[in-house]
C-alpha positions in Angstrom: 2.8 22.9 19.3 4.1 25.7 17.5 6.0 28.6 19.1 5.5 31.9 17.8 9.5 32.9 17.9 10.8 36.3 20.0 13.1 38.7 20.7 11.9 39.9 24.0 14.0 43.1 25.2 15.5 42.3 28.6 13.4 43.9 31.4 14.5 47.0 33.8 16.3 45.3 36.8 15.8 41.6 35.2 17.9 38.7 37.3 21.0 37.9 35.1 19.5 34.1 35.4 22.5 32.2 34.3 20.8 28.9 33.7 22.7 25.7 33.5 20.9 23.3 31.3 23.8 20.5 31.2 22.6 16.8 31.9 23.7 15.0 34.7 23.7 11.7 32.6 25.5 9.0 34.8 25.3 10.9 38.4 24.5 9.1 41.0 22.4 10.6 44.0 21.5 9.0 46.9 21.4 5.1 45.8 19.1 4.5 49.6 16.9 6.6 48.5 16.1 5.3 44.9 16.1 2.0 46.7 13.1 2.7 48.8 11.4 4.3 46.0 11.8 1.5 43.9 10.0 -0.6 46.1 7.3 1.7 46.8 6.9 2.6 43.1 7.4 -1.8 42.6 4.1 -2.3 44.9 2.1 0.1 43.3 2.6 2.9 45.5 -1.2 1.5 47.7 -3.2 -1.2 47.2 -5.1 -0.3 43.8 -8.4 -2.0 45.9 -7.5 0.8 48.6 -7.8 4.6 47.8 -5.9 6.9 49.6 -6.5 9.8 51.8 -6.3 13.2 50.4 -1.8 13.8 51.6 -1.8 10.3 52.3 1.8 10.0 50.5 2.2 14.6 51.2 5.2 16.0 52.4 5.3 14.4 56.2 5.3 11.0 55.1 8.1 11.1 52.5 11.0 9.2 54.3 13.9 11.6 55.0 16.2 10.4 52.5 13.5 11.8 49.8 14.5 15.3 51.3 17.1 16.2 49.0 17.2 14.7 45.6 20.1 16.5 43.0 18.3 19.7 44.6 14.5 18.6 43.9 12.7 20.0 46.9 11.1 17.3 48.8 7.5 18.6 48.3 8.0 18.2 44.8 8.7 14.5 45.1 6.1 14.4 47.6 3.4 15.5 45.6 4.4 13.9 42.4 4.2 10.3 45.0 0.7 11.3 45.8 -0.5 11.7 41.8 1.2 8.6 40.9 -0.7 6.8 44.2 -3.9 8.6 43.1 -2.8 6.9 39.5 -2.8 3.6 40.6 -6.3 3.6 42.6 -7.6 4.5 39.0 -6.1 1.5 37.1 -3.8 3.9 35.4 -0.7 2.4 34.7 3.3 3.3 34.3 6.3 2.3 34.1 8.5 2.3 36.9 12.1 2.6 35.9 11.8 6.2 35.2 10.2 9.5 36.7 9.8 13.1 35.4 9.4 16.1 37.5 9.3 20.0 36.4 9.4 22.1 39.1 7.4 25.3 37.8 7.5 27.2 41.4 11.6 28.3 39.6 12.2 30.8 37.3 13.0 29.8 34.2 16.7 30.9 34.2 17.2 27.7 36.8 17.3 24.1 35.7 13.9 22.6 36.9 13.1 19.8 35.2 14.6 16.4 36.6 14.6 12.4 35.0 15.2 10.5 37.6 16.4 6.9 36.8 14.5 4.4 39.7 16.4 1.5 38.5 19.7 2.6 39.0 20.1 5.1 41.6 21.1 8.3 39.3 19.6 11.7 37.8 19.6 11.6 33.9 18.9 14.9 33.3 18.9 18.0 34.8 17.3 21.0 32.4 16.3 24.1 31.8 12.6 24.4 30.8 10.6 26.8 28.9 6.4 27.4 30.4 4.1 29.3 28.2 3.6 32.5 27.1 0.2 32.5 28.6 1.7 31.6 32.3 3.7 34.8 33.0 7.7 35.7 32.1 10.4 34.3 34.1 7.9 32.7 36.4 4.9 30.6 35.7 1.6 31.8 37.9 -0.9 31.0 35.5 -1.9 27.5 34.8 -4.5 26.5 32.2 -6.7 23.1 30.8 -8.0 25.5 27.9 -7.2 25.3 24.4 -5.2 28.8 22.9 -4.8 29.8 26.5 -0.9 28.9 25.4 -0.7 28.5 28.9 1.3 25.6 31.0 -0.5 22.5 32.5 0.1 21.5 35.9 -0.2 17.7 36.9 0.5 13.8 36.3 0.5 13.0 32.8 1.2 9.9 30.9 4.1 9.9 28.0 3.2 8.7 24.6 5.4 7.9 21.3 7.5 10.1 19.5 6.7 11.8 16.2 7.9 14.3 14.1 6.4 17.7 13.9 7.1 21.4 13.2 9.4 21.4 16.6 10.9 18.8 15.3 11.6 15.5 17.3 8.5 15.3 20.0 6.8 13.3 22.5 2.9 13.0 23.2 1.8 13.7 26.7 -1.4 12.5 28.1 -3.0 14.2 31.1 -4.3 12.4 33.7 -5.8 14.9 36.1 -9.8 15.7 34.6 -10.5 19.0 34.6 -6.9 19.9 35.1 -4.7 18.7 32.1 -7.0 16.3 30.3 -7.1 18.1 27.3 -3.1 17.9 26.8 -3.7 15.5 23.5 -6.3 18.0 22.2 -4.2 21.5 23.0 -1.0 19.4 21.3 1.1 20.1 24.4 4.1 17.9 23.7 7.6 17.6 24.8 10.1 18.8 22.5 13.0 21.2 21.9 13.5 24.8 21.4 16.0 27.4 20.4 15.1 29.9 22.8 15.4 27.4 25.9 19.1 27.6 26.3 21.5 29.4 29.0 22.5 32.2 26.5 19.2 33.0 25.9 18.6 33.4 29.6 21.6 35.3 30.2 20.3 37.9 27.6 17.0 38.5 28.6 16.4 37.4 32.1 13.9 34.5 31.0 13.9 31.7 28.7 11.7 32.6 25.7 8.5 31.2 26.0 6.2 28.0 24.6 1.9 27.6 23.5 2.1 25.6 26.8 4.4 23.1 26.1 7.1 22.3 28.3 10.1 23.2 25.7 13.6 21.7 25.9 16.6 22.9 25.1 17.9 21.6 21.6 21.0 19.9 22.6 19.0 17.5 25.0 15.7 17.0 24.4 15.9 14.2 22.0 18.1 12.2 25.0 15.0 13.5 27.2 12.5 12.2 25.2 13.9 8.8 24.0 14.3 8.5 28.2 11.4 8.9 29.6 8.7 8.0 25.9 5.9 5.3 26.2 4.5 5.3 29.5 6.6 6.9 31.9 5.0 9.6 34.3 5.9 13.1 33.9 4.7 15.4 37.1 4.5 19.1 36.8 4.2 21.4 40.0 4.0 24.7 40.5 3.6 25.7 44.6 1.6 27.8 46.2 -1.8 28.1 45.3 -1.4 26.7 41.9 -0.4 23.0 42.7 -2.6 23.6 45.9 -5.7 24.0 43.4 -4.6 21.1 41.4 -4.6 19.0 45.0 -8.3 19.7 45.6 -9.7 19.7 42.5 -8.0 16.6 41.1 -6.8 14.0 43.6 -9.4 14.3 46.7 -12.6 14.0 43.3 -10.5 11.3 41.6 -8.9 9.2 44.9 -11.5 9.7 47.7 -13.4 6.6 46.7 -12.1 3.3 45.0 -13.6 3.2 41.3 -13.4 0.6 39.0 -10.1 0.3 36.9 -10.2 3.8 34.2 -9.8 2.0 30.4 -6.8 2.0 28.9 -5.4 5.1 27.6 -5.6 4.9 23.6 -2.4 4.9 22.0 -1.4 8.2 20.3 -0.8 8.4 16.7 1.7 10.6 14.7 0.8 13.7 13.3 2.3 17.2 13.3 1.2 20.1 15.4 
């Protein structure tokens, strides 16, 4: 997705948002708690023949050493367990070694994007993460499913190959929620890195500059992002608040309530620029 680049002036009173967009390649955080998610994530999360409740997997039921994970509030975690549950029930699958969370209820001068690496016990990366332009300035309250909204998508999506494009080096993301961020392909909202996503930047102008909706990386790491987490890792995007709390009724309750038979296999993505 192209970005349309800018020079915002920094706004009156705007937070001097230092962000910190250096990986935590190698860290290891909490090894128990990886190791029960590994065997929850191992098992399918549920029975695919048994659909869960609407919360079955929400914030009360996350064991307590998914509390605190590198700083990823639990309800985070929590909510990207439910999508990947409601996932499952649908014959969707995933790979389990590896799980993305952005964490859109931050500003934008914070680091809000977390890989976590299930087999191992560590946090790959911890970044900084543009939204787009559509969604708001330093904070994302606007989420949309509609092409040129150049808005941010909230929800479970689906990584694809890699390809390169006018960002450069990107990844495919397909989304999984209907109605919510299906229509990732078709809007081109990709993974990929950015000049305007970086601590300086921040520090400038109060914000990270800003994407058409994709979730925009800073240069230095994105490609070890992307190579990380491509074909067929889940990538969950939150947002709080009334936001992720529309994405909750709307998405899981229509698409989990009742067992359906397995959803067809997602069609492999082909290269192409954007």
């Amino acid at each position: 997705m192209r970005v349309k680049p800018e020079s915002p002036k920094a706004p009156a009173g705007a937070p001097d948002g230092r962000g910190r967009g250096r990986s935590a390649t190698g860290r290891r955080v909490l090894p128990a708690t990886f190791g029960v998610l590994m065997t929850v994530l191992a098992a399918g999360l549920l029975p695919a023949a048994t659909a869960p409740a609407p919360g079955a997997l929400a914030l009360g039921a996350v064991p307590a050493v998914f509390r605190d994970v590198a700083g990823l509030p639990r309800r985070v975690l929590a909510a990207a367990l439910d999508a990947v549950a409601c996932a499952r029930t649908r014959g969707l699958g995933g790979r389990d070694d590896v799980l993305t969370l952005i964490d859109y209820s931050l500003p934008s001068t914070e680091p809000r994007l977390w890989v976590l690496d299930l087999a191992h016990g560590r946090v790959l990366f911890h970044e900084l993460v543009a939204h787009g332009a559509g969604s708001g300035d330093n904070y994302a309250t606007r989420f949309s499913n509609t092409d040129e909204s150049r808005q941010s998508s909230l929800g479970l999506f689906l990584t694809g190959g890699t390809y390169e494009g006018g960002n450069g080096y990107s990844l495919r993301l397909n989304g999984l929620d209907p109605g919510v961020n299906d229509r990732a392909e078709q809007r081109k909202i990709v993974i990929h890195g950015a000049w305007y996503v970086s601590a300086d930047h921040a520090q400038r102008y109060g914000r990270l500059g800003r994407s058409w909706g994709c979730p925009a990386l800073p240069e230095a790491s994105a490609r070890g992002v992307i190579d990380a987490i491509k074909d067929g890792t889940f990538v969950f995007a939150y947002a709080g608040g009334g936001a992720s709390s529309q994405v909750s009724r709307t998405a899981l309750p229509a698409a989990c309530a009742i067992p359906t038979a397995p959803a067809p296999a997602v069609a492999p993505f082909t290269a192409g620029t954007h």
